[in-house]
mmCIF entry with sequence, helices, sheets and N, C-alpha, C, O atoms, coordinates in Angstrom:
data_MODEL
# 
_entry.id   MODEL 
# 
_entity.id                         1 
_entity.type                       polymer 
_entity.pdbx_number_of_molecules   1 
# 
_entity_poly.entity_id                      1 
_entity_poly.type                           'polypeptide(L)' 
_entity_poly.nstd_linkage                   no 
_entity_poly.nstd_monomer                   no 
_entity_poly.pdbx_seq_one_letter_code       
;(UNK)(UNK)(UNK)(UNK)(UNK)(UNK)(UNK)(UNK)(UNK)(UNK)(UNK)(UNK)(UNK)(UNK)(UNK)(UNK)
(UNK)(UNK)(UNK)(UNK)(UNK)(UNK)(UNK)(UNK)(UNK)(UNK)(UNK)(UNK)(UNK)(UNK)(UNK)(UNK)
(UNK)(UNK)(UNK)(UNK)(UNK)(UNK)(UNK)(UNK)(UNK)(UNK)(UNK)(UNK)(UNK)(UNK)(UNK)(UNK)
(UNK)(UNK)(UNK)
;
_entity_poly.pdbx_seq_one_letter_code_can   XXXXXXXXXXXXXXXXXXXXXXXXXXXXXXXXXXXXXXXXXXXXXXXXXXX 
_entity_poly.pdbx_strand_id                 A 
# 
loop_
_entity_poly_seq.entity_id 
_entity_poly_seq.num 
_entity_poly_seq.mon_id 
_entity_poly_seq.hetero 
1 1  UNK n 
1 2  UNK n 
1 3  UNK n 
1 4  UNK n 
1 5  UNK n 
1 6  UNK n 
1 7  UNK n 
1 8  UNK n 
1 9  UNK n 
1 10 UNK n 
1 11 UNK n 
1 12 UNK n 
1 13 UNK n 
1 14 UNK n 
1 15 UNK n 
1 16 UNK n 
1 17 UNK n 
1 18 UNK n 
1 19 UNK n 
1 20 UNK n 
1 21 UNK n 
1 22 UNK n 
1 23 UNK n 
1 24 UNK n 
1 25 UNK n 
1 26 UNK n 
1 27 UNK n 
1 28 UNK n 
1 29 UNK n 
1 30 UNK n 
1 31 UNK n 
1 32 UNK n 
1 33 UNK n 
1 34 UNK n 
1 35 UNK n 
1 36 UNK n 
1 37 UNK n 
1 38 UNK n 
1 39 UNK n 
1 40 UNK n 
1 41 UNK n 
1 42 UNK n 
1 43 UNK n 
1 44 UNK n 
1 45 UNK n 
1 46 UNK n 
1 47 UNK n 
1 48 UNK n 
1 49 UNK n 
1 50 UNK n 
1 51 UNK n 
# 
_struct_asym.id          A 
_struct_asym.entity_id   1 
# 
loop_
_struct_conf.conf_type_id 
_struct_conf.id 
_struct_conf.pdbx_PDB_helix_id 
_struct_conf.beg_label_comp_id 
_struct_conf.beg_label_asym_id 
_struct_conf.beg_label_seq_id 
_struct_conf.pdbx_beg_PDB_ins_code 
_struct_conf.end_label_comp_id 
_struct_conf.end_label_asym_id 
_struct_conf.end_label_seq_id 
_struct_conf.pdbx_end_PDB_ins_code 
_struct_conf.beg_auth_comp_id 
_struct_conf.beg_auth_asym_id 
_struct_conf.beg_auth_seq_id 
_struct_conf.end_auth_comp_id 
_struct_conf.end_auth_asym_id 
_struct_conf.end_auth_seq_id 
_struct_conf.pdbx_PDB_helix_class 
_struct_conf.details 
_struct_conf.pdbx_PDB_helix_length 
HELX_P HELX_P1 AA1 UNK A 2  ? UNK A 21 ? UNK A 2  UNK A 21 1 ? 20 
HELX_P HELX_P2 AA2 UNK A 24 ? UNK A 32 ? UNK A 24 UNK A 32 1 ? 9  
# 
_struct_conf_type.id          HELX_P 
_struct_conf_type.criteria    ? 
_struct_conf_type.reference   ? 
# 
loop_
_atom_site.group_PDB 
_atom_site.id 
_atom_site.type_symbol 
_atom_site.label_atom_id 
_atom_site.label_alt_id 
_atom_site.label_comp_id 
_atom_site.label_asym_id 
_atom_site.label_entity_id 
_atom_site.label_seq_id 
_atom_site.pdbx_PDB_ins_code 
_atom_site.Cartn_x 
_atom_site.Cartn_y 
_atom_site.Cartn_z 
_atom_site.occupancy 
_atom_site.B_iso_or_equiv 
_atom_site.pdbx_formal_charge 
_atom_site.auth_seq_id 
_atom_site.auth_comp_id 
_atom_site.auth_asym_id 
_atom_site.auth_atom_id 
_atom_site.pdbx_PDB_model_num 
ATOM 1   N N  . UNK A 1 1  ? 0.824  -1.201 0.000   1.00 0.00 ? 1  UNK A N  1 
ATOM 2   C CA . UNK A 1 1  ? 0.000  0.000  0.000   1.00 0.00 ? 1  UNK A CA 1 
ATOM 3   C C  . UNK A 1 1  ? 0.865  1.262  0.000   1.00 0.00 ? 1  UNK A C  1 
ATOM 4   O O  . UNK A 1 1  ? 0.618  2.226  -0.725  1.00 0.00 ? 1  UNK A O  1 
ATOM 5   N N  . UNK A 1 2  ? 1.745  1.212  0.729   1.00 0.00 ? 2  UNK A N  1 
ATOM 6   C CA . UNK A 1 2  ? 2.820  2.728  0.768   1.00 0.00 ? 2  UNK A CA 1 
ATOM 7   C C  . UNK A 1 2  ? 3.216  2.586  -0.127  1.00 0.00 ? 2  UNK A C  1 
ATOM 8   O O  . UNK A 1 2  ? 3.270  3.612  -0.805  1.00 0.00 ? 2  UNK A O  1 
ATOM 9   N N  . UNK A 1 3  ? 3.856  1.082  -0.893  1.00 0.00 ? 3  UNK A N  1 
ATOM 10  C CA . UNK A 1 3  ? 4.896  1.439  -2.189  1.00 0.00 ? 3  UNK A CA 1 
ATOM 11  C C  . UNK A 1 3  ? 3.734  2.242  -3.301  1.00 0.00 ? 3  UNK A C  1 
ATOM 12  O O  . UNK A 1 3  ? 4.173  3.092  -4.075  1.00 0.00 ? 3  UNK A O  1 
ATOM 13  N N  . UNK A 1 4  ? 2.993  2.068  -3.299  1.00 0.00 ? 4  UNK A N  1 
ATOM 14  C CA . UNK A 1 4  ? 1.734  2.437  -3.957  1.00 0.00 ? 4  UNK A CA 1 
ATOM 15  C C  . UNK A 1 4  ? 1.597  3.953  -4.276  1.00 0.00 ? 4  UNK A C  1 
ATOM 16  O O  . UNK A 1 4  ? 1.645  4.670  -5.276  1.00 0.00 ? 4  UNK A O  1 
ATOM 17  N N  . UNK A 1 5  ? 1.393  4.098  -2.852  1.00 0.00 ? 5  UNK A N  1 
ATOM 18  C CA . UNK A 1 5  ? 1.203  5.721  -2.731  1.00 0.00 ? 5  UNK A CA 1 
ATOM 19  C C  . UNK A 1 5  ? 2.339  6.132  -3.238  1.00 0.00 ? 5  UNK A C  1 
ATOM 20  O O  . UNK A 1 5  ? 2.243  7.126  -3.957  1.00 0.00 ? 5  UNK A O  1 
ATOM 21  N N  . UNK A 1 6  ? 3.302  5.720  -3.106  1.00 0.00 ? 6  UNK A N  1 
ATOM 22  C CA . UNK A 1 6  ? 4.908  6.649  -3.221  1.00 0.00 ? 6  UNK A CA 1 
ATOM 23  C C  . UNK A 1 6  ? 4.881  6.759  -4.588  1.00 0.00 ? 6  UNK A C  1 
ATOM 24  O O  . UNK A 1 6  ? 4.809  7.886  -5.078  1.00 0.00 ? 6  UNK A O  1 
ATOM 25  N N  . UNK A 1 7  ? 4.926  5.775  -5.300  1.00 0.00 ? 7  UNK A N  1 
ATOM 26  C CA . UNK A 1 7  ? 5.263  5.798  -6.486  1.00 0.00 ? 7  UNK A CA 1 
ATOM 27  C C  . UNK A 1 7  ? 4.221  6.411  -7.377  1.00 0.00 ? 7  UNK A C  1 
ATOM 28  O O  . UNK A 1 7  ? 4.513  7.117  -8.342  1.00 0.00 ? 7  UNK A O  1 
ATOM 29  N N  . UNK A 1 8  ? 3.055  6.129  -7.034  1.00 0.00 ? 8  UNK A N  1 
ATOM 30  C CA . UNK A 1 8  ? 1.966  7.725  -7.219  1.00 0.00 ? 8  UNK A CA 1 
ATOM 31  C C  . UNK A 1 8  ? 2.406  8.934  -7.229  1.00 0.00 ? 8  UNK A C  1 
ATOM 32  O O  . UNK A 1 8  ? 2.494  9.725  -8.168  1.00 0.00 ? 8  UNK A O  1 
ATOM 33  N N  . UNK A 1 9  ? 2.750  9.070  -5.863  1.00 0.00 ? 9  UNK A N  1 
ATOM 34  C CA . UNK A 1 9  ? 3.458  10.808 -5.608  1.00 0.00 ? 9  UNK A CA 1 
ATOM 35  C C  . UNK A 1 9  ? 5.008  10.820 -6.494  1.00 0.00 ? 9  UNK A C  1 
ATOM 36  O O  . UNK A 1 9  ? 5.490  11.949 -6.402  1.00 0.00 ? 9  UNK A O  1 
ATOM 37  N N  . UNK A 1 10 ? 5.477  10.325 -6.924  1.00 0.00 ? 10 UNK A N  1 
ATOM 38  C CA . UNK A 1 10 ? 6.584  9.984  -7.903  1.00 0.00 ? 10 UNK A CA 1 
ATOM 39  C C  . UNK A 1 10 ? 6.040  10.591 -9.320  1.00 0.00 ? 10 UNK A C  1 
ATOM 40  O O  . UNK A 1 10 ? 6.450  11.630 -9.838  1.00 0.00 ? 10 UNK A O  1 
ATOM 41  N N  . UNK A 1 11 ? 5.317  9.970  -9.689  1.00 0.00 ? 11 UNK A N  1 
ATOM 42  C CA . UNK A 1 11 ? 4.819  9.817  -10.959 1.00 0.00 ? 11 UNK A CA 1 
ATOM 43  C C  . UNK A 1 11 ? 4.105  11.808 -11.024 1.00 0.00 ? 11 UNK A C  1 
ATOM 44  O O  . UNK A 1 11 ? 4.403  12.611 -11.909 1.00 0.00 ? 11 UNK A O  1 
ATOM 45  N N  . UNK A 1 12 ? 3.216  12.080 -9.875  1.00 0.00 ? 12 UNK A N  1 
ATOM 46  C CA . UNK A 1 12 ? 2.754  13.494 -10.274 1.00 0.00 ? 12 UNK A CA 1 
ATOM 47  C C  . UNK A 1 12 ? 4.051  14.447 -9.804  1.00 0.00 ? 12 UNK A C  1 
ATOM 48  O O  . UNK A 1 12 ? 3.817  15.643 -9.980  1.00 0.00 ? 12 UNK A O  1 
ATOM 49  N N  . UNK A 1 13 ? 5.099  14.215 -9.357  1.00 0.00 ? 13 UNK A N  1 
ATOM 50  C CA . UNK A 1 13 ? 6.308  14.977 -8.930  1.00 0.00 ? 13 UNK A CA 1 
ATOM 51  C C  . UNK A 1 13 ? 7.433  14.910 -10.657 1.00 0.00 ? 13 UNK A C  1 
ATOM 52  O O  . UNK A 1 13 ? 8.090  15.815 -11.170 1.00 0.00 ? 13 UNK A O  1 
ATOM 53  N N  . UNK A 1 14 ? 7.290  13.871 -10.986 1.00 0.00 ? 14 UNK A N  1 
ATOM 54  C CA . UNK A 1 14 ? 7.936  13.452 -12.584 1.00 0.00 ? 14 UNK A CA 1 
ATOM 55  C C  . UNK A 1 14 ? 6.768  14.734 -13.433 1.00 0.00 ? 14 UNK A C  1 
ATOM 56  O O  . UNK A 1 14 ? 7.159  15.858 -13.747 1.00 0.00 ? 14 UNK A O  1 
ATOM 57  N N  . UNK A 1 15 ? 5.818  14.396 -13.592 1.00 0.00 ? 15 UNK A N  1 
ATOM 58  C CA . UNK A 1 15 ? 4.886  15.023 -14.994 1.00 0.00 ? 15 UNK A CA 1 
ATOM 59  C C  . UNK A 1 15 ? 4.679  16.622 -14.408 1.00 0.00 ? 15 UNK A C  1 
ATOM 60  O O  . UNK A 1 15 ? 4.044  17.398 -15.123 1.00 0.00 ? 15 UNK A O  1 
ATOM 61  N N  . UNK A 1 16 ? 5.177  17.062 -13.209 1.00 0.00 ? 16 UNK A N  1 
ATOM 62  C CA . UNK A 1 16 ? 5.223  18.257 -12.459 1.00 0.00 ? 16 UNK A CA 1 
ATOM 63  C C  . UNK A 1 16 ? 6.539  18.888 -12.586 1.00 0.00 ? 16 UNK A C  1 
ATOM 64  O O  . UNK A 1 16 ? 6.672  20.062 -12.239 1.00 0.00 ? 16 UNK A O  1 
ATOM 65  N N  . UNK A 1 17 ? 7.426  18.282 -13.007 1.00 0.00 ? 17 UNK A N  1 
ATOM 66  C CA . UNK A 1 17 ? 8.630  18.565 -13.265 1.00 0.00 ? 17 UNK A CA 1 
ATOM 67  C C  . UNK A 1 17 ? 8.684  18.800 -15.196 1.00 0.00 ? 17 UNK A C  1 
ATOM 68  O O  . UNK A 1 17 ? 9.137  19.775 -15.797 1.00 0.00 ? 17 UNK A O  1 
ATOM 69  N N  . UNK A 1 18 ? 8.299  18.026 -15.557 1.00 0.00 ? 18 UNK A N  1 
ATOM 70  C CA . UNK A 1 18 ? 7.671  17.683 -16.982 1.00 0.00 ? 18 UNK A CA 1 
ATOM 71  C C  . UNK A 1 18 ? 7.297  19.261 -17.587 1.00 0.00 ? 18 UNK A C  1 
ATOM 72  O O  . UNK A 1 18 ? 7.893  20.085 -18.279 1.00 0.00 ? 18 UNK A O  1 
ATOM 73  N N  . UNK A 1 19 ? 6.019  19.187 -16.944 1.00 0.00 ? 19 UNK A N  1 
ATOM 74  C CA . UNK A 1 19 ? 5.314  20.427 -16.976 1.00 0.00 ? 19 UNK A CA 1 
ATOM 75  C C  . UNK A 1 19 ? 6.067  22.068 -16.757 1.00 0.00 ? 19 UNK A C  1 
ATOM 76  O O  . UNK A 1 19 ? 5.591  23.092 -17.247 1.00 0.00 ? 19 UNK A O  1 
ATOM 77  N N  . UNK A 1 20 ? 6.785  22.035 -16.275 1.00 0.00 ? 20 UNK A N  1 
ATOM 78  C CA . UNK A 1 20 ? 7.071  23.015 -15.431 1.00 0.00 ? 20 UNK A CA 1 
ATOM 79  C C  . UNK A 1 20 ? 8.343  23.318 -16.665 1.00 0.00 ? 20 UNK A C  1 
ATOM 80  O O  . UNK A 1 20 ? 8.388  24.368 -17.306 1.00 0.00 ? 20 UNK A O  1 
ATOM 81  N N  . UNK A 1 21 ? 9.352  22.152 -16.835 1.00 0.00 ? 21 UNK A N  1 
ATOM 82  C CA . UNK A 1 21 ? 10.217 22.366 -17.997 1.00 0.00 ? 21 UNK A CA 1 
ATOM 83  C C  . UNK A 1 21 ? 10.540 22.844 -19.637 1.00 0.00 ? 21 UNK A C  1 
ATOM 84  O O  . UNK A 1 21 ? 11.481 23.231 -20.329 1.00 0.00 ? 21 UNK A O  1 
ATOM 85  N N  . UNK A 1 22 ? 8.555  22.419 -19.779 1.00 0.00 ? 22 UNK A N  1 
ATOM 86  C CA . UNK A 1 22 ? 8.050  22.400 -21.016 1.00 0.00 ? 22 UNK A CA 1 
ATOM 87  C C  . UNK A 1 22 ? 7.065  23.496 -21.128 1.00 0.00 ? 22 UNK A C  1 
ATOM 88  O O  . UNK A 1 22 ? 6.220  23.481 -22.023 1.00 0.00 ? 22 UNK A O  1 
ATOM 89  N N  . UNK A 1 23 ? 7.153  24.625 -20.091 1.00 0.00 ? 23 UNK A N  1 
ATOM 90  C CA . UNK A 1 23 ? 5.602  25.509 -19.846 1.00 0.00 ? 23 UNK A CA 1 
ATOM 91  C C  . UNK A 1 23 ? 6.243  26.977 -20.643 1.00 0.00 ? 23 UNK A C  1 
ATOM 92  O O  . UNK A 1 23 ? 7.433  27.177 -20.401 1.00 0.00 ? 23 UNK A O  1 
ATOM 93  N N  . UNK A 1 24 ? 5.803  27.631 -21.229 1.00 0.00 ? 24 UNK A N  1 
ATOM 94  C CA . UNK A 1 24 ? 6.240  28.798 -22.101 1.00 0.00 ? 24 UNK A CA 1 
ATOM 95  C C  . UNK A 1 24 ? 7.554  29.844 -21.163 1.00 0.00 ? 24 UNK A C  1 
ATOM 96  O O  . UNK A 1 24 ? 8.584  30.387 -21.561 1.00 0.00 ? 24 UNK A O  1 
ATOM 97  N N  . UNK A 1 25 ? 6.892  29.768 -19.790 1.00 0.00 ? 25 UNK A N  1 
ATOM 98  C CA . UNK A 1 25 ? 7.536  30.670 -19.023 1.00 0.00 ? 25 UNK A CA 1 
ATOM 99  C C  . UNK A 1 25 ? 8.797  30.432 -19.283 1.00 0.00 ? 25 UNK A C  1 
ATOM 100 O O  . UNK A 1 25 ? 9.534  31.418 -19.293 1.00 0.00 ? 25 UNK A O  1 
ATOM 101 N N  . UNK A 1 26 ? 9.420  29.034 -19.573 1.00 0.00 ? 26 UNK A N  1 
ATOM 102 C CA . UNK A 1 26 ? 10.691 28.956 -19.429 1.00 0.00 ? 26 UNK A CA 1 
ATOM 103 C C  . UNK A 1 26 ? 11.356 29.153 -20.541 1.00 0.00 ? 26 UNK A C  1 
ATOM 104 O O  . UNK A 1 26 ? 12.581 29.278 -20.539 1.00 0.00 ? 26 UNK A O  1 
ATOM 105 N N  . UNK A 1 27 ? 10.858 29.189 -21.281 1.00 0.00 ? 27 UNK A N  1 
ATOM 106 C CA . UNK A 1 27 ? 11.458 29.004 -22.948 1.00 0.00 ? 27 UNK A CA 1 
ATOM 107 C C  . UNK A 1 27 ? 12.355 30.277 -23.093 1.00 0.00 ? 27 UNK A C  1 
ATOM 108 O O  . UNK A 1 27 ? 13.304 30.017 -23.833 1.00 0.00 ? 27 UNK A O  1 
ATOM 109 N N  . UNK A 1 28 ? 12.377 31.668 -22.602 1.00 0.00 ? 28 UNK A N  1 
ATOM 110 C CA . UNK A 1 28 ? 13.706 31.944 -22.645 1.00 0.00 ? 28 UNK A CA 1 
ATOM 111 C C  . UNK A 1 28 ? 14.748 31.782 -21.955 1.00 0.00 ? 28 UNK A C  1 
ATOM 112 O O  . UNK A 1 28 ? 15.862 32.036 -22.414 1.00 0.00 ? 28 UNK A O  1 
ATOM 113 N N  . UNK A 1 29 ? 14.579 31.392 -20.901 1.00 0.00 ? 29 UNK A N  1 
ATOM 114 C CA . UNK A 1 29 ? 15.614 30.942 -19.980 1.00 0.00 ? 29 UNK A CA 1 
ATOM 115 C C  . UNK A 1 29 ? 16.457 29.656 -20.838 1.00 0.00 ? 29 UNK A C  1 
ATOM 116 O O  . UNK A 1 29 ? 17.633 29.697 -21.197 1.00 0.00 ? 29 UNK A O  1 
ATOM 117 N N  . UNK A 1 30 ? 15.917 29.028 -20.951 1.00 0.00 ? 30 UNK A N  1 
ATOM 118 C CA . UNK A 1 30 ? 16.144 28.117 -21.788 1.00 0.00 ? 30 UNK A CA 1 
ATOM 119 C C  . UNK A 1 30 ? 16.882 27.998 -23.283 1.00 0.00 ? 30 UNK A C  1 
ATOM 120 O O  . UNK A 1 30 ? 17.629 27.138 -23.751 1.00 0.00 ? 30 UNK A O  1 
ATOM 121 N N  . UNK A 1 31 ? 16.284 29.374 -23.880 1.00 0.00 ? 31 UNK A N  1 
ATOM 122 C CA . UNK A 1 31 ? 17.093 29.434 -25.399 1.00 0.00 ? 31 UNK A CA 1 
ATOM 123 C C  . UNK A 1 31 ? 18.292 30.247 -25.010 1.00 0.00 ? 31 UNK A C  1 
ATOM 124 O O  . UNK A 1 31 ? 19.202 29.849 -25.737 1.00 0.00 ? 31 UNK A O  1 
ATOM 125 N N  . UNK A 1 32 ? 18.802 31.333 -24.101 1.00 0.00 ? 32 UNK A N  1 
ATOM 126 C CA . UNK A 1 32 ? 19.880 31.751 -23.459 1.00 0.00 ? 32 UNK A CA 1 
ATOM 127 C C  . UNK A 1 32 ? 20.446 30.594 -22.910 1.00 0.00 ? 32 UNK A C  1 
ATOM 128 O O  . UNK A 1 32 ? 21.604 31.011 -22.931 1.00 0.00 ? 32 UNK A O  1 
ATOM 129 N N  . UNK A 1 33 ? 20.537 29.577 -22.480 1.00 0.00 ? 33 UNK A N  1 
ATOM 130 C CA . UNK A 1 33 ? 21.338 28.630 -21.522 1.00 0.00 ? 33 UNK A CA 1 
ATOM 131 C C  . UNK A 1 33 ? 21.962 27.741 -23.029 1.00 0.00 ? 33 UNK A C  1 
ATOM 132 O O  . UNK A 1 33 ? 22.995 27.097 -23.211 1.00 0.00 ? 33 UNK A O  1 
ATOM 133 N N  . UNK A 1 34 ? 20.758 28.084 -23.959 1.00 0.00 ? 34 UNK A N  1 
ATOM 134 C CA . UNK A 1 34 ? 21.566 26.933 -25.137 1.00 0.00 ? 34 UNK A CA 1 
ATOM 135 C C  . UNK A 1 34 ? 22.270 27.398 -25.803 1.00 0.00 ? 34 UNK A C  1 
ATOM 136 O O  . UNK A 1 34 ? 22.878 26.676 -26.594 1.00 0.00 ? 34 UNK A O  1 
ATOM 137 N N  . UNK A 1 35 ? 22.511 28.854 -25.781 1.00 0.00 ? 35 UNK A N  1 
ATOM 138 C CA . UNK A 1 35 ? 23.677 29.839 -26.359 1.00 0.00 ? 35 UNK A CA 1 
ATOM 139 C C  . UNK A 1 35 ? 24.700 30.025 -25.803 1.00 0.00 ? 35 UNK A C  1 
ATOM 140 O O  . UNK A 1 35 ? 25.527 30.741 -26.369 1.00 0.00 ? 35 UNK A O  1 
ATOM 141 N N  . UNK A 1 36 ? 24.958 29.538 -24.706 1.00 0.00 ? 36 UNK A N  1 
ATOM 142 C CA . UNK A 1 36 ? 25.900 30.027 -23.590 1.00 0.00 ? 36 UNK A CA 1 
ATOM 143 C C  . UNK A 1 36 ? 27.311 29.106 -24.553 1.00 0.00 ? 36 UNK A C  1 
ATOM 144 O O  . UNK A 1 36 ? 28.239 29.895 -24.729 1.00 0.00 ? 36 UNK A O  1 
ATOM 145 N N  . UNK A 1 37 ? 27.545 28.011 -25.022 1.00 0.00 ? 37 UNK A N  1 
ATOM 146 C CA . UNK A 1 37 ? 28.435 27.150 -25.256 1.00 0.00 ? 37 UNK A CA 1 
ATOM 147 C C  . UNK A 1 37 ? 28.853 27.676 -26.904 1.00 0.00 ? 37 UNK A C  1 
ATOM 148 O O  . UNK A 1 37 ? 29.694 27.208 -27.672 1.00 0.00 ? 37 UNK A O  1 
ATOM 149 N N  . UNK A 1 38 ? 28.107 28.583 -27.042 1.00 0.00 ? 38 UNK A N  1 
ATOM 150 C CA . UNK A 1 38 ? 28.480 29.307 -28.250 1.00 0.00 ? 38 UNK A CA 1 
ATOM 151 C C  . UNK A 1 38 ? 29.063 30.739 -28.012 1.00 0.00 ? 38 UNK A C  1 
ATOM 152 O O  . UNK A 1 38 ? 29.439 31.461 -28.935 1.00 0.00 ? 38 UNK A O  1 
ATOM 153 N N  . UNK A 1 39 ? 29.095 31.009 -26.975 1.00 0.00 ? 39 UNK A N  1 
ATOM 154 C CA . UNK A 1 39 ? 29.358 32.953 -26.917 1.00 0.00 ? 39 UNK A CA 1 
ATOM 155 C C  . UNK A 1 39 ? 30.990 32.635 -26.707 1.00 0.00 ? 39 UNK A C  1 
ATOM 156 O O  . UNK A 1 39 ? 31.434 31.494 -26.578 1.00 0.00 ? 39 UNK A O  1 
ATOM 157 N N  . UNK A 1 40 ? 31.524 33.440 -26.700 1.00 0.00 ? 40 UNK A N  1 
ATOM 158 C CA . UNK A 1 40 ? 33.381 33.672 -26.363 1.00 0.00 ? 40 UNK A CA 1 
ATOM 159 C C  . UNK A 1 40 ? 33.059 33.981 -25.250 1.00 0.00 ? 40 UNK A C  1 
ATOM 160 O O  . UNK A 1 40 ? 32.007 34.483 -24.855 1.00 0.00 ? 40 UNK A O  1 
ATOM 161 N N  . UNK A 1 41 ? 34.495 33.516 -24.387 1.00 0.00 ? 41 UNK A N  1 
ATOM 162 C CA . UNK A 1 41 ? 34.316 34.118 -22.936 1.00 0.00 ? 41 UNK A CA 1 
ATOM 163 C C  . UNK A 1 41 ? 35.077 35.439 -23.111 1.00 0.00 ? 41 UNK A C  1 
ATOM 164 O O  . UNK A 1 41 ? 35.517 35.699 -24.231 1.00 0.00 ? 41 UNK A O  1 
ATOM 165 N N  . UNK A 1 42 ? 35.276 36.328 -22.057 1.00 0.00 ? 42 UNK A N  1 
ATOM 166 C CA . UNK A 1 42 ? 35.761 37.502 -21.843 1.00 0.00 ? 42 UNK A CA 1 
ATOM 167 C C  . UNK A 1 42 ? 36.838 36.895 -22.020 1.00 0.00 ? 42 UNK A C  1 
ATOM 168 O O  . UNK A 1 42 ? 37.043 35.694 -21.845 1.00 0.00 ? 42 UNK A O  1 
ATOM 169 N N  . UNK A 1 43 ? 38.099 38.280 -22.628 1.00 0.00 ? 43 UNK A N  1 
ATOM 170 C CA . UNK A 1 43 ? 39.370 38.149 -21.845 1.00 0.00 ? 43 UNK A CA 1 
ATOM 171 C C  . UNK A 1 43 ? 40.157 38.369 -20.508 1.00 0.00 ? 43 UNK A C  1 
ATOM 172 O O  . UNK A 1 43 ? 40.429 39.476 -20.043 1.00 0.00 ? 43 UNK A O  1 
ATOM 173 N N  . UNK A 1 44 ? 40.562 36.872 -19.824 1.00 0.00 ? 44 UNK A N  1 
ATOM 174 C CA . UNK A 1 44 ? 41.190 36.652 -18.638 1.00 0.00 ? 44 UNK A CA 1 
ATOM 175 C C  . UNK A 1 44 ? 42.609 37.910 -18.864 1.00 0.00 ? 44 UNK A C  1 
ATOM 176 O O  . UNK A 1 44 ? 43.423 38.261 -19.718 1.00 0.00 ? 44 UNK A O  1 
ATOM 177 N N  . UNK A 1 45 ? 42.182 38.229 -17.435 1.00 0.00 ? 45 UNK A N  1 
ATOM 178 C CA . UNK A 1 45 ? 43.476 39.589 -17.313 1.00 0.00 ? 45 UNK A CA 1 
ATOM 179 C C  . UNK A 1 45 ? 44.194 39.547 -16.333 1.00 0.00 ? 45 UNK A C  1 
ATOM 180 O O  . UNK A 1 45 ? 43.715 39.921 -15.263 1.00 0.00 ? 45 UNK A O  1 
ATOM 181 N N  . UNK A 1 46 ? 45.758 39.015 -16.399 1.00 0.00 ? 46 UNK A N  1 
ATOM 182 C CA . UNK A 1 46 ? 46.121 38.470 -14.948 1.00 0.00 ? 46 UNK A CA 1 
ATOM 183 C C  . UNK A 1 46 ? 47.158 39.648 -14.542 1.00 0.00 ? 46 UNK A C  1 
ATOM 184 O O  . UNK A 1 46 ? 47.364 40.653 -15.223 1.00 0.00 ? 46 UNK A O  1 
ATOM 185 N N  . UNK A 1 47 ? 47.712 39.367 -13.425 1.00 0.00 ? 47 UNK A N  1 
ATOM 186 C CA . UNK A 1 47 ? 48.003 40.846 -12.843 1.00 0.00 ? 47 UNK A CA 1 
ATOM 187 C C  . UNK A 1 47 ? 49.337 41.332 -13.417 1.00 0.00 ? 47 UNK A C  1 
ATOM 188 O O  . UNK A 1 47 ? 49.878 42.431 -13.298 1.00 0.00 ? 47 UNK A O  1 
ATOM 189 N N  . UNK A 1 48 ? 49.728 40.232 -14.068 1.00 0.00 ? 48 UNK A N  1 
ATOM 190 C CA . UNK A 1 48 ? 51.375 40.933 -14.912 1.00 0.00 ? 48 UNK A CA 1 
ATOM 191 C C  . UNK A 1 48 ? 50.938 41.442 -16.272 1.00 0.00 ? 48 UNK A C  1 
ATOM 192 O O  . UNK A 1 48 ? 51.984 41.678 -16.877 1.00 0.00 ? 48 UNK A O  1 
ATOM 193 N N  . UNK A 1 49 ? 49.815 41.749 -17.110 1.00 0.00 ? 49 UNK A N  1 
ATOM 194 C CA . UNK A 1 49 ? 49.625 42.014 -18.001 1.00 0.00 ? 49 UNK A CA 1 
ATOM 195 C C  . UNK A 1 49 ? 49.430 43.736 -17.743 1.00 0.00 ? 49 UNK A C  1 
ATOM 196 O O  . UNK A 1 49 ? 49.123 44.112 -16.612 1.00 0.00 ? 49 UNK A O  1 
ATOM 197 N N  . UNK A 1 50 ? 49.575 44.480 -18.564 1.00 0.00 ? 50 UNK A N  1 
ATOM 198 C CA . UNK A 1 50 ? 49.116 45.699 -18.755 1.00 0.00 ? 50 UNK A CA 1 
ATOM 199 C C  . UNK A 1 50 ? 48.274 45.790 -19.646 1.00 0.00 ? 50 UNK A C  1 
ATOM 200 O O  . UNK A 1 50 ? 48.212 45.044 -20.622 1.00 0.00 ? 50 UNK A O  1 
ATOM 201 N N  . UNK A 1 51 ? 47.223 47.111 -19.298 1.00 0.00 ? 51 UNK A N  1 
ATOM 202 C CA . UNK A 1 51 ? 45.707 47.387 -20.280 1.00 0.00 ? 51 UNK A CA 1 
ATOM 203 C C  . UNK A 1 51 ? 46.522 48.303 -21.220 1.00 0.00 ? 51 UNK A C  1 
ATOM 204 O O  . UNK A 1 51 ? 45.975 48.842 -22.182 1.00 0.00 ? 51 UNK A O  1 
# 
């Protein structure tokens, strides 16, 4: 009976997670995070260099 319930509350915690990943709100967060591995990083400036 508990494994029951649990894996119930599993299943609406999965399609709640689902939901939540796939819901419009996120979709720019989301298309920025998939650009990130494409941008250049800054240039590192260490302290013996001059500007």
């Amino acid at each position: 009976m508990i494994s029951g319930i649990f894996i119930i509350l599993m299943m609406i915690l999965f399609f709640g997670v689902v939901y939540w990943a796939w819901s419009d709100r996120q979709q720019p967060t989301f298309d920025r995070m998939a650009q990130l591995p494409l941008e250049d990083d800054e240039p590192q400036i260490s302290r013996g260099d001059k500007l």
